[in-house]
N, C-alpha and C positions, 0 to 999 in steps of 0.2 A: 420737531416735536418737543414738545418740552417734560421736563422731567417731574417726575410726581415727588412732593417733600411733604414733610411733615411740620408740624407747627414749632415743633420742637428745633427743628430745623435752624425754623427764622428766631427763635428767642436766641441761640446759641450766638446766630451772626449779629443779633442786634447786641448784645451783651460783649461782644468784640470792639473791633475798630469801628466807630462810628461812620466814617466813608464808607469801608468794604462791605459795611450790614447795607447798604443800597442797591447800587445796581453795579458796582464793581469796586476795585482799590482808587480808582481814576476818576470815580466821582468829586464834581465841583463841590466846595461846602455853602450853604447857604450864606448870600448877602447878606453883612453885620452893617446895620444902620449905628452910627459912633452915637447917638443918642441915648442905645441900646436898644430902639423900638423895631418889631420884628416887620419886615418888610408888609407881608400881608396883615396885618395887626387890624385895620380899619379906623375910622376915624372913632373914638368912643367918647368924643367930650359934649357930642349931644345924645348920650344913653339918658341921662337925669331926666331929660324934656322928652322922652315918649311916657305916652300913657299907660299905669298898671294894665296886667290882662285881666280880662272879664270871664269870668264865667258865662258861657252860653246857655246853659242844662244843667238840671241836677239831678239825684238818682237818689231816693231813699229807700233802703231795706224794708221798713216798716211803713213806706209814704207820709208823704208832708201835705198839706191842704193846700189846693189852689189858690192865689189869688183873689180871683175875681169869682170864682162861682164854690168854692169852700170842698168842690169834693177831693178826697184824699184818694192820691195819687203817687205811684212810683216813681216817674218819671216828668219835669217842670221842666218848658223852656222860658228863656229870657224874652222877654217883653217891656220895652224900656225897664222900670222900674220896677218891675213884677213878676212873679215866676208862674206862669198858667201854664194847665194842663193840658193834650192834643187840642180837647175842645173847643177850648178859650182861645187857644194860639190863633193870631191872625195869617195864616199862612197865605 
């Protein structure tokens, strides 16, 4: 059965000996790549070449005018180029 702690608990141990806040004093330390780079790190020298993210939808307090049929609307999704209302949307 395991025993019930408090959060306070684990800041105590983590703010201790860096092993012992783990799973015991005998814990391995994490592999140090001599590079410096952290083993799970990922590859990041092709972040540059993905594409910005897009907006899909938009949401106006006061509504924004469709697109393609001008009525004003809370709610716009994306459509290549355009932001249309349920209407419009080519679902």
């Amino acid at each position: 059965m395991t025993e019930d702690r408090s959060l306070d608990d684990f800041a105590e141990a983590a703010a201790g000996d860096g092993d012992a806040a783990r799973t015991g004093s005998d814990a391995e330390p994490d592999p140090v790549d001599p590079d410096g780079a952290k083993p799970d790190s990922g590859d990041l020298d092709g972040a540059a070449d993905a594409d910005p993210a897009v907006a899909t939808s938009t949401w106006h307090a006061d509504g924004a005018a469709c697109d393609r049929c001008g009525e004003r609307v809370h709610r716009r999704w994306r459509e290549a180029d355009a932001f249309v209302c349920a209407d419009c949307a080519s679902w």
